[in-house]
C-alpha positions, -999 to +999 in steps of 0.1 A: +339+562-553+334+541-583+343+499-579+378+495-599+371+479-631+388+448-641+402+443-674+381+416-695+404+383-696+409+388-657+366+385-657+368+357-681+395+341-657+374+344-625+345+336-641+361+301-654+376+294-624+346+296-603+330+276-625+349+247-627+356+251-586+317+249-584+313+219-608+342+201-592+323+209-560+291+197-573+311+162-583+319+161-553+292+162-533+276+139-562+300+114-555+296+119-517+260+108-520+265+077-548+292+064-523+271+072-493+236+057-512+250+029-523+273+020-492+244+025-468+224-002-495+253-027-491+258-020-452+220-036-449+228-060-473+256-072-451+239-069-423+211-094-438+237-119-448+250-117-411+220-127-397+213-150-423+246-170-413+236-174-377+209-193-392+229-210-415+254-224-390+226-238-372+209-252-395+245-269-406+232-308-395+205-303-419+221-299-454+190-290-474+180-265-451+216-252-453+214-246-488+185-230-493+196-207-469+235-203-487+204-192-517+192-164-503+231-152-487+241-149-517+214-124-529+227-102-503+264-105-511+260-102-544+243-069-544+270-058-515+300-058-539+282-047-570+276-018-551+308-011-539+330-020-571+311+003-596+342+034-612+331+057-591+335+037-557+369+028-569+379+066-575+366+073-542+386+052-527+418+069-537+410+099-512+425+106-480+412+094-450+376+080-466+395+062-494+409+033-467+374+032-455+356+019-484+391+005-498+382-021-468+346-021-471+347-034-507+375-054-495+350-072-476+322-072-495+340-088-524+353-114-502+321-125-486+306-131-522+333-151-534+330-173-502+292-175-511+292-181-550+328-195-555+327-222-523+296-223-501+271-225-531+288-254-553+293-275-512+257-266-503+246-277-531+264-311-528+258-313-492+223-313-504+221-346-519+243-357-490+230-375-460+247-375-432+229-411-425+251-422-456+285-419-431+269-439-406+284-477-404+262-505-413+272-541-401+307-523-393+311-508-431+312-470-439+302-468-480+337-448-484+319-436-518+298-408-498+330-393-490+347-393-528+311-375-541+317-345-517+358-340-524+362-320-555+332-297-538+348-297-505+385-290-518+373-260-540+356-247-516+383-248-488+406-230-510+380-202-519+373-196-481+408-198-476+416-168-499+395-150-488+400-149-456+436-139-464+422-107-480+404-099-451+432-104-430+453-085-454+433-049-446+455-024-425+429-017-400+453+008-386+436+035-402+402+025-401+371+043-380+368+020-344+333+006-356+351-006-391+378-015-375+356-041-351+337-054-385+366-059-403+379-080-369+352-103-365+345-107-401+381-122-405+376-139-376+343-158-388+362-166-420+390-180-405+368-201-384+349-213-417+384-217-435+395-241-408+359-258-414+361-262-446+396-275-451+394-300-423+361-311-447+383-311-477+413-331-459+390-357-443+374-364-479+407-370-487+420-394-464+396-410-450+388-432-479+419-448-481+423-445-446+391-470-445+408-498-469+393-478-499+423-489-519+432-519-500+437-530-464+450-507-438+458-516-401+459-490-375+470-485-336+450-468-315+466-454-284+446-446-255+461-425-232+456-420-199+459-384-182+460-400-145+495-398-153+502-370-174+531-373-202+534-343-230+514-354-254+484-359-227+493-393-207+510-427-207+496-449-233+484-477-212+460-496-233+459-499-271+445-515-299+443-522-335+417-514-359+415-535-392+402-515-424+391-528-455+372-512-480+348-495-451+348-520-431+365-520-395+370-546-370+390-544-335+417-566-347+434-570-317+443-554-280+479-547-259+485-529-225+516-512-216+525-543-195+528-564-232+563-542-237+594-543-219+622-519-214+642-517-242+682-517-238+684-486-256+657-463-279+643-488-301+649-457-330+674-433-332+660-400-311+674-368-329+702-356-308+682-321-290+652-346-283+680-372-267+697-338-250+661-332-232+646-362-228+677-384-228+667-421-245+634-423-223+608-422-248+622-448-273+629-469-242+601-478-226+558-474-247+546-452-213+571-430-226+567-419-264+541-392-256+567-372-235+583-358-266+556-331-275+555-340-307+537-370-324+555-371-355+582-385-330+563-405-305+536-422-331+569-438-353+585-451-321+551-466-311+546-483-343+586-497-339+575-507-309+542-529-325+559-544-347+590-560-326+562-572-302+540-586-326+558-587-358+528-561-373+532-534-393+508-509-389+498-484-413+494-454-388+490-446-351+464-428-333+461-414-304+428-407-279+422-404-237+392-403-221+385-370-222+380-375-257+362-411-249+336-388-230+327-369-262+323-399-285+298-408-259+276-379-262+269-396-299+265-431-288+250-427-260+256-450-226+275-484-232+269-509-215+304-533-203+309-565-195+310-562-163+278-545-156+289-508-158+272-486-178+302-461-199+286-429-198+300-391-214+296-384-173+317-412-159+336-417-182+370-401-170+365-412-130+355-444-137+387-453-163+411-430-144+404-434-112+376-460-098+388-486-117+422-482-097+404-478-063+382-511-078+411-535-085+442-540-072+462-565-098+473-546-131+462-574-151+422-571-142+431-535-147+439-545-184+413-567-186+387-536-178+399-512-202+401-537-230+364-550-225+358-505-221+376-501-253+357-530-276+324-521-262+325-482-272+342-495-309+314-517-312+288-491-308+305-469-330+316-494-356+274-509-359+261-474-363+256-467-329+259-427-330+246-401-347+267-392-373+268-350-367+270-358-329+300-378-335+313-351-360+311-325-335+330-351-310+357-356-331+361-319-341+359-308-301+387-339-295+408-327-323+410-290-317+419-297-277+447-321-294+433-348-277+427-370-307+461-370-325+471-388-362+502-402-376+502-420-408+531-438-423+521-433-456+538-399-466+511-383-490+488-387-463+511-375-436+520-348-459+478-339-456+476-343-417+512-324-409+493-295-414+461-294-391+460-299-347+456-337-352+490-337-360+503-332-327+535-316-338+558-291-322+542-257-311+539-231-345+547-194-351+534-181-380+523-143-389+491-146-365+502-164-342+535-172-320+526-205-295+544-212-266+544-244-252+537-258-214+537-297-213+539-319-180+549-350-171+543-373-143+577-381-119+560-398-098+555-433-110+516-429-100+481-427-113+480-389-091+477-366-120+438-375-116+438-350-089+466-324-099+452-296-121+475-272-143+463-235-148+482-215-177+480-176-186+495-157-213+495-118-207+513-089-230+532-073-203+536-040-230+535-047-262+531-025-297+522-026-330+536-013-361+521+000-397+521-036-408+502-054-376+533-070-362+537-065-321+572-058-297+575-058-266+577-083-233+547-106-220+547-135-189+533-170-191+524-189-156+516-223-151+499-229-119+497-269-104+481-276-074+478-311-059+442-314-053+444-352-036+422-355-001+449-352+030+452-389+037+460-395-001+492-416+015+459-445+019+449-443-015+460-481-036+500-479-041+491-482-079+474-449-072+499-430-046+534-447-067+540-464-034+567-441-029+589-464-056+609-431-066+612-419-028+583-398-028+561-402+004+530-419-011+505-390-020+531-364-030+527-358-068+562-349-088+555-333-121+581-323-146+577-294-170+588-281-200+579-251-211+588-241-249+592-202-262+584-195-295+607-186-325+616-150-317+614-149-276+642-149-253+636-153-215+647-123-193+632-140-161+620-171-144+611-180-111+596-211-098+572-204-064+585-236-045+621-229-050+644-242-072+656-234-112+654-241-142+675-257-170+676-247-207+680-266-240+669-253-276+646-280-298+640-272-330+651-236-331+631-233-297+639-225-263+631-245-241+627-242-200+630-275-175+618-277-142+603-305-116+581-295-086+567-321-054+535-313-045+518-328-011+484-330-009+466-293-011+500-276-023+505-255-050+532-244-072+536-214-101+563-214-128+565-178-142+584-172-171+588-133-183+598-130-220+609-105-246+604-104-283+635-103-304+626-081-336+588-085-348+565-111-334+528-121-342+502-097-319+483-130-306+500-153-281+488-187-276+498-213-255+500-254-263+493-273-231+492-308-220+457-319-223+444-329-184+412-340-174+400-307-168+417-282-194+395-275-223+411-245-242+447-228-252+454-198-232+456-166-247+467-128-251+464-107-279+483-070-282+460-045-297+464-007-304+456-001-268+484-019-255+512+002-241 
């Protein structure tokens, strides 16, 4: 039997058809192999400039290094997004599935050469002609010009970084392959990281020459506070001082202890009314107490108030430090020497000013005495040049970012500059990353005994999950372990030590008062505290906030666990902002992923 025929136009048809179905297939595969060519090109090429970084970052206290280095990055991401922004990568990324793909690799690779060429490359080469010898002080000067050279570089360059690392950040990941996915992650990660760099570059360079009498005389106290007996903020500012500036130059103008103050009749500044509900007038009452208020945009002002009825002195800002931090600026200068004999090491630092010196005298007043001669002997070596300058930079970055080096200035241009980075001290922030919680202690006991209590605090997503857009539901817990780790006859220890049982606590017996702060969006559904007893609520600032006070004898321990749901949307990372003690380093954390159920 014969094959049917088919009637010319129908041939003509077929014949059409398969043909343009075969070229549209041979496009496609075409276009398969350009993207796949040309993406495997700029995978390597990104995968050069990734190595090349680690090398950069370490070659970061060597500027000329650094930039011949930034040279040769920007080779690599150069050719990375030319090859993934040519017509026919863009039409590829409009296809299902493979379009969000390379929609985020070119995302990427676009953002990384902007970084490189747009910010790193005018800074590095900047940074090149810049010593970091030229920040060091000679005869108690900084040349405040080394700073204005670098500031237009260091502002662009902050804002480049920053944008880009909000692109990055802006990728839905959701549908991306796992391996992507992970890129994608720690790329945005490195660029926050280099965002946060280079704007705390760009701020510095901006305040710190007028902050160093650049444009006339500035006068600044320096609290030091002491974590032997913890208040929010870290601990009661004992000792303090003020530092003279004037065009670079610094001197130690002139030194107070808590013991210079008395108790005022009532807040020496109006408290706002929640802070007055929590805290009642305590902290604008009595100088110990302005750190309890967790926020230094309320304790530095009442400090300052506090100066200037004493001794008739208007400062121009307030800083705040403990030894913790003292320990780090001591891995720059090296040992120190005191009058007394004792060498100030980054080792002994924190027993020796928190603890032996208490053990070592008994009378306050040679207390005093100590930490003022420990205070003008490590300005000294820091104020002649003393350090080396990157060691000291990494000091005060390390201090800063474990909010143990806080910043107030009463000038509000500047403020406006520093209300915006961890030196500010201020109340914990929720933003689209990122919703804080707060866990801040304070000593009840009257007592240098916090020396020996130690605070453990965890964050965990209970069940969480994300949406389309990255944003997490669902409940999580934060604890906050103490334990009194004094020796068993602690009730021996000096009575300046112990409290001397002046608030009816048997000598060794540590009280500790906490407040615990949710973030914007959290409600509590449970709380429990190990030793017994409850808690009381307030709101500050939009914020809940949880109360409680625990007595621990020697070797006793107590946990606070607080078990919270989100109320509509919330960030996917939790953090945690905690009291700084002698031996906490870093904020707890939990972040809800995909995987979290």
């Amino acid at each position: 039997m014969s094959e049917p025929v088919l009637p010319r136009p129908a041939r003509t048809a077929g014949i059409v058809v398969a043909a343009i179905l075969g070229a549209l297939l041979i496009i496609t595969v075409a276009i398969i192999a350009w993207v796949g060519v040309r993406g495997a090109l700029a995978y390597s090429h990104l995968r050069d400039a990734q190595a090349a970084t680690s090398g950069i970052r370490a070659d970061l206290s060597n500027p000329e290094t650094a930039a011949v280095a930034i040279a040769g990055l920007r080779d690599d991401t150069s050719a990375a997004h030319s090859l993934t922004s040519d017509p026919i990568w863009r039409l590829a990324e409009l296809t299902p599935w493979l379009g969000p793909q390379l929609s985020a690799f070119s995302t990427v690779a676009a953002s990384l050469d902007d970084v490189v060429s747009t910010s790193l490359t005018p800074l590095a080469d900047v940074a090149a002609t810049f010593s970091a010898d030229s920040i060091r002080p000679q005869g108690g000067r900084i040349d405040v010009s080394s700073f204005v050279s670098i500031q237009d570089a260091a502002t662009t360059g902050a804002e480049g970084i920053t944008t880009a690392a909000a692109s990055v950040r802006a990728i839905d990941t959701a549908p991306l392959v796992a391996p992507l996915r992970l890129s994608v992650d720690e790329i945005s990660a490195l660029l926050d990281e280099a965002a946060a760099g280079t704007d705390a570059l760009a701020r510095a360079t901006e305040l710190l020459p007028s902050m160093l009498g650049g444009s006339g005389p500035r006068d600044y106290l320096v609290l030091f506070q002491n974590n032997a007996e913890w208040r929010s903020l870290g601990g009661i500012p004992g000792a303090m001082a003020v530092i003279h500036t004037d065009d670079g130059a610094m001197t130690l103008s002139r030194q107070a202890s808590s013991g210079n103050f008395p108790r005022y009749d009532e807040s020496i500044l109006p408290l706002p009314p929640e802070v007055e509900a929590i805290y009642g007038q305590r902290p604008g009452r009595w100088i110990q107490n302005v750190t309890q208020v967790p926020d230094f945009t309320v304790a530095a002002p009442l400090a300052q108030a506090m100066w200037a009825r004493e001794f008739g002195q208007q400062v121009d800002g307030v800083l705040a430090l403990d030894p913790v931090a003292l320990s780090y600026l001591l891995q720059a200068t090296g040992p120190v020497t005191l009058p007394t004999g004792d060498v100030l090491t980054s080792d002994n630092a924190v027993s020796l000013l928190l603890n032996e010196v208490y053990l070592r005298y008994e009378d306050p007043a040679e207390q005093d005495a100590f930490f003022a001669a420990a205070a003008s002997s490590v300005f000294a070596a820091l104020s002649q040049g003393g350090a080396d300058p990157v060691a000291l930079l990494t000091a005060l970055t390390r201090a800063g970012s474990e909010h143990r080096l806080l910043m107030w200035s009463a000038h509000p241009d500047e403020q406006a500059r520093i209300a915006e980075t961890t030196l500010a001290g201020a109340l914990p922030e929720t933003n689209a990353q990122t919703a804080t919680f707060g866990a801040y202690l304070n000593d009840g006991t009257g007592s240098k005994m916090d020396y020996y209590v130690t605070a453990d605090t965890q964050l965990t997503w209970n069940s969480c999950t994300l949406d389309a857009v990255g944003t997490a539901t669902g409940t999580a817990t934060l604890t906050l372990t103490l334990a009194n780790g004094a020796p068993a006859d602690a009730a021996n220890l000096p009575s300046y030590i112990t409290g001397g049982g002046v608030f009816g606590l048997a000598p060794g017996v540590a009280r500790t008062v906490g407040y615990i702060y949710l973030p914007q969006g959290f409600i509590v559904t449970d709380s429990t505290l190990s030793s017994g007893g409850g808690f009381g609520t307030a709101t500050h600032d939009g914020r809940q906030v949880l109360t409680f006070s625990t007595d621990l004898a020697p070797g006793a321990s107590t946990t606070a666990t607080v078990a919270v749901r989100t109320v509509g949307p919330s960030a996917p990372r939790l953090i945690a902002d905690v009291t700084p003690t002698i031996t906490s380093t870093s904020a707890p954390e939990a972040v809800c992923t995909t995987a979290s159920r």
